[in-house]
C-alpha positions in Angstrom: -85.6 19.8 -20.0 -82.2 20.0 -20.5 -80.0 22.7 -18.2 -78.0 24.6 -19.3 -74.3 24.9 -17.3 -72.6 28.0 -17.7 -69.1 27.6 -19.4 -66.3 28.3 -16.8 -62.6 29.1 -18.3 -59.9 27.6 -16.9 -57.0 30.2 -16.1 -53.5 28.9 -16.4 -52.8 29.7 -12.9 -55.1 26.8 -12.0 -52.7 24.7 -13.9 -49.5 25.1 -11.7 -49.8 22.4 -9.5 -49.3 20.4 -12.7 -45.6 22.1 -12.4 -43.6 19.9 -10.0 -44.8 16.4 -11.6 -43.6 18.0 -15.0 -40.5 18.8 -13.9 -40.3 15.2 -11.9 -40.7 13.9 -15.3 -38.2 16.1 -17.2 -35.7 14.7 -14.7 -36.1 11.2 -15.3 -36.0 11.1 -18.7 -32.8 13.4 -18.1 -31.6 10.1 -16.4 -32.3 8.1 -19.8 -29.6 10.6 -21.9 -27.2 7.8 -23.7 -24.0 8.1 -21.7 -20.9 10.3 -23.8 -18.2 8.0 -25.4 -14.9 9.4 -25.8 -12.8 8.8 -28.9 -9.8 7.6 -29.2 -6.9 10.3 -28.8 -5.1 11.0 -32.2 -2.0 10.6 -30.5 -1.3 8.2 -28.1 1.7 5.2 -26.6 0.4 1.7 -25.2 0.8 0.6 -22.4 -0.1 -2.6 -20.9 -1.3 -2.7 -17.5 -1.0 -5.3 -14.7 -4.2 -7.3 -15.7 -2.0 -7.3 -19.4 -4.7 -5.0 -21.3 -3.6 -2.5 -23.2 -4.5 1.1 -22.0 -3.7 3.9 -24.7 -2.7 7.0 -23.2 -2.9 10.4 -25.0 -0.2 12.3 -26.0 1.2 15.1 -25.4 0.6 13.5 -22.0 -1.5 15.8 -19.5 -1.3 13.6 -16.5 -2.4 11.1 -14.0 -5.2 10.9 -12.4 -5.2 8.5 -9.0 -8.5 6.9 -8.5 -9.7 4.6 -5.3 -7.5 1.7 -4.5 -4.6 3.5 -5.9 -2.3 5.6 -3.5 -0.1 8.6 -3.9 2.7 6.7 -1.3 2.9 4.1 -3.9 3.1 5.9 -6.7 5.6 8.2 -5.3 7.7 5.5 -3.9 7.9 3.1 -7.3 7.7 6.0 -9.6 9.8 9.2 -8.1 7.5 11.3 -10.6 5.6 13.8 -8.5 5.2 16.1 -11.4 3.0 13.5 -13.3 0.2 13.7 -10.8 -2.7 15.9 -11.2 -5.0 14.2 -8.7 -3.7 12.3 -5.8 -4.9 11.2 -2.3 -2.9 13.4 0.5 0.7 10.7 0.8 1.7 10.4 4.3 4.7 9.8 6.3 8.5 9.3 4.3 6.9 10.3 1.0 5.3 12.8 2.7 8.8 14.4 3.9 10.7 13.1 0.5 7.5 14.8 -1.7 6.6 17.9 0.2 5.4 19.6 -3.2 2.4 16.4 -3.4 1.4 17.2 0.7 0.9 21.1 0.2 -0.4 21.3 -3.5 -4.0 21.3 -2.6 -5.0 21.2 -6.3 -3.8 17.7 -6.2 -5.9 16.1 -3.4 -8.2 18.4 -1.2 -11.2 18.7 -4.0 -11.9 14.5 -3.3 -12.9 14.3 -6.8 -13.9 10.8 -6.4 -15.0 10.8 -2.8 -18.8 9.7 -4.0 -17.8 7.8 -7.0 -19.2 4.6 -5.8 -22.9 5.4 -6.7 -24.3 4.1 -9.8 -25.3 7.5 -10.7 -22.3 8.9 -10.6 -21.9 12.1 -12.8 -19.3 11.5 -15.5 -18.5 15.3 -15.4 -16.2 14.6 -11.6 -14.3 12.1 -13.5 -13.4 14.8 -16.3 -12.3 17.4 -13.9 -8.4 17.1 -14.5 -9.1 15.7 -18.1 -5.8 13.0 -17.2 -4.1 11.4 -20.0 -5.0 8.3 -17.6 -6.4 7.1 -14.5 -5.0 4.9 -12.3 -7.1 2.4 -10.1 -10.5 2.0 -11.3 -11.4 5.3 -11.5 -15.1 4.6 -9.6 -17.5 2.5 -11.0 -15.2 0.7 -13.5 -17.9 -0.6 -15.9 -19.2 3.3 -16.5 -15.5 4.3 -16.9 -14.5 2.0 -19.5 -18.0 2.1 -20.9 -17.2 6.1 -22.1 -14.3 5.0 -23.1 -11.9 6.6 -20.3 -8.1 5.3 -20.5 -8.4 3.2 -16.9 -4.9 1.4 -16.1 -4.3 -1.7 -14.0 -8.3 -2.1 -13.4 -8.8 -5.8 -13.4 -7.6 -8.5 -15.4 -5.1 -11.7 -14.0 -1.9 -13.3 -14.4 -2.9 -15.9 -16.3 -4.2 -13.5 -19.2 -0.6 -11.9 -18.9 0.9 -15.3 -19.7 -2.1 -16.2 -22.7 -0.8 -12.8 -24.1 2.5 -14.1 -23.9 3.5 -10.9 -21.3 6.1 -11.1 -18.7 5.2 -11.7 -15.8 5.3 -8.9 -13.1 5.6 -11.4 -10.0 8.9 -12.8 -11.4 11.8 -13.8 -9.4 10.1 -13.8 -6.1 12.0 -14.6 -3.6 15.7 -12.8 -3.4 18.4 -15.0 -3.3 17.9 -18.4 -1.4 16.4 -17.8 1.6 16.1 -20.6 4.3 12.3 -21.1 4.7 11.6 -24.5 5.3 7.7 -23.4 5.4 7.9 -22.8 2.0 7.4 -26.3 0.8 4.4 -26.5 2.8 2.9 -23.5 2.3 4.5 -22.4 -1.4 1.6 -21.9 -3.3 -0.3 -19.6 -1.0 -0.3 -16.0 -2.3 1.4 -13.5 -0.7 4.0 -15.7 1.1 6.8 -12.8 0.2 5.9 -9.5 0.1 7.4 -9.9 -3.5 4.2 -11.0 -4.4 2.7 -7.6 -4.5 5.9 -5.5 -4.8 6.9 -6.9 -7.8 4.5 -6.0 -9.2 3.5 -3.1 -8.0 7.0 -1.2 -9.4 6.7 -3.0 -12.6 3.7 -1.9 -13.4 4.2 1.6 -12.2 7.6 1.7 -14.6 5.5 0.5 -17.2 3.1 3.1 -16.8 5.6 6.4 -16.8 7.6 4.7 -19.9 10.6 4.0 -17.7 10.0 0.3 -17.5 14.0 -0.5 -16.9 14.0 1.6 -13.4 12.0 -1.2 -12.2 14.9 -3.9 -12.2 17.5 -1.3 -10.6 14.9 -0.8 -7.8 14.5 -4.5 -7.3 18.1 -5.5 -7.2 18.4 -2.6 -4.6 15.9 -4.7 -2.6 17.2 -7.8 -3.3 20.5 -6.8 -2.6 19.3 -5.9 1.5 17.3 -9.2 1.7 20.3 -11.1 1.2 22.9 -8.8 3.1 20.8 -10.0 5.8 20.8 -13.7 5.1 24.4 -14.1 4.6 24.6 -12.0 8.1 22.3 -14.1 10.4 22.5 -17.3 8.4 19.2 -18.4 9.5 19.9 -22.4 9.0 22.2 -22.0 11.8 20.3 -21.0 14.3 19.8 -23.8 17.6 16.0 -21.3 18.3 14.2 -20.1 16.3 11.0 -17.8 18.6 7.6 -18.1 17.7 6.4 -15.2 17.1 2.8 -13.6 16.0 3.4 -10.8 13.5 -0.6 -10.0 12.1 -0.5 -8.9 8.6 3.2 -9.7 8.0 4.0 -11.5 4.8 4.7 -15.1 6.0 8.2 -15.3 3.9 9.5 -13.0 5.8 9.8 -14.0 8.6 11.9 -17.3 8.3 14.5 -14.6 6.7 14.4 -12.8 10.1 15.0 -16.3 12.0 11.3 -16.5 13.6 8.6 -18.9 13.3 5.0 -17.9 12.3 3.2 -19.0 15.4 -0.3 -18.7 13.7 0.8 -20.8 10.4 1.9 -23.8 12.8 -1.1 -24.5 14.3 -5.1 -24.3 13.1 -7.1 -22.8 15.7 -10.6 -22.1 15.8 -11.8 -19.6 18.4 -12.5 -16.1 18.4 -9.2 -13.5 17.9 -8.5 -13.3 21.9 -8.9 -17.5 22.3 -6.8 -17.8 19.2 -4.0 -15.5 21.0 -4.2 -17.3 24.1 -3.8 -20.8 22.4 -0.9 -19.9 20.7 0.9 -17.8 22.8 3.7 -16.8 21.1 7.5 -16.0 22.4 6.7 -12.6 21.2 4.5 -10.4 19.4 4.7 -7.9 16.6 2.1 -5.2 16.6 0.6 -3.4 13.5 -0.7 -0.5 15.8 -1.1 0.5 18.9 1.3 0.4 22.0 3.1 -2.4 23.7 2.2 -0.3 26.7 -0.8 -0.8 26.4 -1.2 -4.3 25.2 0.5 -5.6 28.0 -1.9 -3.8 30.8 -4.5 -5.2 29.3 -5.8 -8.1 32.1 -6.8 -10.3 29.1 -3.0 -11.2 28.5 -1.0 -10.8 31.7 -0.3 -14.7 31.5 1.3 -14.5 27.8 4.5 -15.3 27.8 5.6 -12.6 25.3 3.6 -10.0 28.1 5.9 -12.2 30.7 8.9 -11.4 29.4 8.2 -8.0 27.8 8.8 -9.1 24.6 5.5 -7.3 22.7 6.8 -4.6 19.7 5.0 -2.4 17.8 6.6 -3.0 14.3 8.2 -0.2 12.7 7.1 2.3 9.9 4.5 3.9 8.8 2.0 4.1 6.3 4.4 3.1 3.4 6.4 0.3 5.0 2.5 -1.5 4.7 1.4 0.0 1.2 4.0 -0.9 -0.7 7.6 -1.2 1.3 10.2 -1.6 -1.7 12.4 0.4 0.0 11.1 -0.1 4.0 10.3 -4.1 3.9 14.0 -5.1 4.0 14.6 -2.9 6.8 11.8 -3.8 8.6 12.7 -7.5 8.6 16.2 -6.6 9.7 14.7 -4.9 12.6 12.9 -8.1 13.8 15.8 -9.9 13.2 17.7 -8.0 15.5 14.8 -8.2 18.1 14.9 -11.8 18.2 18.9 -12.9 17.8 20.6 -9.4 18.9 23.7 -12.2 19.6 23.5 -12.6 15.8 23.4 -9.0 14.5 25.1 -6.1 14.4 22.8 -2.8 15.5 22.3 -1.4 12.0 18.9 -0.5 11.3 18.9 3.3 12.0 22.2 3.5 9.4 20.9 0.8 7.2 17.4 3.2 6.9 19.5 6.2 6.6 21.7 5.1 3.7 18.5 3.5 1.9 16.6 7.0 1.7 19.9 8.4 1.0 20.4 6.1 -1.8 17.1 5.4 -3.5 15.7 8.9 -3.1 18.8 11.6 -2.0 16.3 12.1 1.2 18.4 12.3 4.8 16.1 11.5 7.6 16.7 13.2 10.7 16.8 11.5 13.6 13.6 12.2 14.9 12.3 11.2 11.4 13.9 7.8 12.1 12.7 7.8 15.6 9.1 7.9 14.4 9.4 5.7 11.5 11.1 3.0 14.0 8.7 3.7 17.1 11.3 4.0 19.4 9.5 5.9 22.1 6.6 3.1 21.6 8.5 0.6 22.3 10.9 2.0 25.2 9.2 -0.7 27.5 10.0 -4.1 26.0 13.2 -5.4 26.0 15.7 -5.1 23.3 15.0 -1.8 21.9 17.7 0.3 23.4 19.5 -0.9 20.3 17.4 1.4 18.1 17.8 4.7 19.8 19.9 7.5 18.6 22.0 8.0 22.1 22.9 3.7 21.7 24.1 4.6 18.1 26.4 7.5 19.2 27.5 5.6 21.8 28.3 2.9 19.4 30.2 5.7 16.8 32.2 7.0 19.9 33.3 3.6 21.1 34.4 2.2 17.6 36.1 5.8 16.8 38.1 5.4 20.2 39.4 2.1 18.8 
């Protein structure tokens, strides 16, 4: 005989632990919305960017946006246009002090719009937030920017699809004047060999960008101009000693025009960093950080000959002079010129750095501006130096005056 089972509603309130996996599933088909496309703007001028694609940016323009990779002290140094920016990371030392406006607008830089942008997943709303005419860099992940369509300029592309589009090319004329560098011939073809390579470039591009594409040339004739001022000065090809020097992260080129060897281009050494030093040890060492105090207490290179003879520097400048340098890379070349052949040179660097802020950007550094950006108190130990404080320069003024 059949039984018979009561029938037992089921209340809705029995149903809520059904709620989370719902919403679980609302969010990942969320995930699978088709991604926004913008169209293009109604008005617009082309530009073509350093990878020679053309990038159409809207008009009436509303602004740059500078993504990862691309830096405020380079833009502000090639392009003397702070009042293009409406996103920026925070610039830092000369174009810090020259651009004061960029440093305390937080608007510009504190919100670190694209501080997470490397995710896949990135939300497409953080790269709207200053709705720029264009963004510089890539912008995060560059396939979803140029996938919606976002103007992105100087995001990929080569030289050789410049010259296939029959572009100029923006690493033209590298190399100012004719500079003595025998190591040339043997090492010609590597990239980077002047810092040309990337300044070049870097200007051109930037002039490009702003529509001022003829400020470019002034700006590298400027820096052409103190390359060879120094040439005609120390004459390089005469010198009977040349030092051997180790300058990490110095453009090779450059230093032939200063009248030093690359230590760690002449010879191949395998061997950890500290073996590799000790191998070569060079007549003297240029340091991209840190103190030459320092350095030379360290026990691991008391028998160096540059520790020997106190001839360890801490090269000048700042952020800038490594970024980009259109302006500081002359002078810092002259400065380890004078280092190495002060029989050779006059002491010019502090007025050569004054009249070049002066010049390129009506800035006057004050002396303990120019104190800091040559790292005199860093480098009050090795020998030298005394040539590149301020009381050896007004010494200098008063001697020449009583003449």
């Amino acid at each position: 005989m059949a039984q018979n089972i009561p029938y037992k509603p089921v209340y809705l309130r029995e149903l809520i632990w059904i709620g989370p996996f719902l919403c679980v599933a609302l969010i990942a088909f969320g995930l699978l919305r088709p991604l926004p496309h913008f169209p293009l703007p109604a008005h617009y001028r082309t530009a073509m960017d350093a990878g020679g694609t053309p990038v159409r940016i809207a008009l009436p323009f509303r602004g740059i946006a500078l993504t990862p990779n691309s830096f405020a002290n380079s833009y502000l140094e090639d392009t003397r246009s702070p009042e293009l920016l409406v996103y920026a990371d925070k610039p830092s030392g000369a174009m810090s002090w020259v651009y004061p406006e960029v440093l305390k607008n937080d608007g510009l830089w504190k919100t670190k719009l694209f501080a997470k942008t490397d995710s896949p997943y990135t939300e497409v709303e953080r790269l709207l937030a200053y709705d720029p005419s264009v963004y510089v860099g890539c912008g995060g992940p560059r396939e979803l920017v140029l996938r919606i369509g976002l103007p992105v300029y100087n995001c990929g592309g080569s030289d050789e699809l410049r010259r296939r589009r029959g572009l100029a090319d923006l690493a033209a004329n590298v190399g100012c004047g004719i500079p003595p560098d025998p190591m040339r011939i043997r090492y010609g073809k590597r990239r980077g060999y002047y810092s040309e390579s990337y300044l070049f470039p870097g200007v051109r591009s930037y002039s490009a960008l702003i529509g001022q594409p003829e400020v470019a040339e002034t700006r590298i004739d400027a820096y052409c101009r103190a390359v060879v001022d120094l040439q005609e000065e120390l004459r390089p090809s005469t010198l009977a000693h040349r030092p051997h020097v180790l300058a990490e992260g110095e453009s090779a080129g450059n230093l032939p025009r200063a009248g030093i060897i690359d230590a760690a281009m002449e010879r191949d050494i395998a061997g950890d960093d500290a073996e590799h030093l000790l191998i070569l040890n060079p007549d003297m060492i240029f340091l991209p950080q840190g103190t030459p105090r320092e350095f030379m207490h360290d026990s691991r290179w008391q028998g160096l000959k540059a520790v020997l003879d106190r001839r360890v520097y801490r090269r000048p400048g700042l952020m800038e002079w490594w970024a980009t340098g259109l302006t500081f890379k002359p002078i810092e070349t002259r400065w380890m010129a004078e280092v190495a052949h002060p029989d050779r040179l006059q002491p010019k660097v502090r007025q050569i750095l004054r009249d070049r802020m002066m010049s390129e950007f009506g800035y006057r550094f004050s002396e303990a501006q120019i104190d800091q950006q040559l790292h005199v108190a860093e480098n009050a130990d090795s020998v030298g130096t005394e040539r590149f404080t301020r009381d050896a320069e007004t010494d200098r003024t008063l001697g020449a005056n009583a003449k």
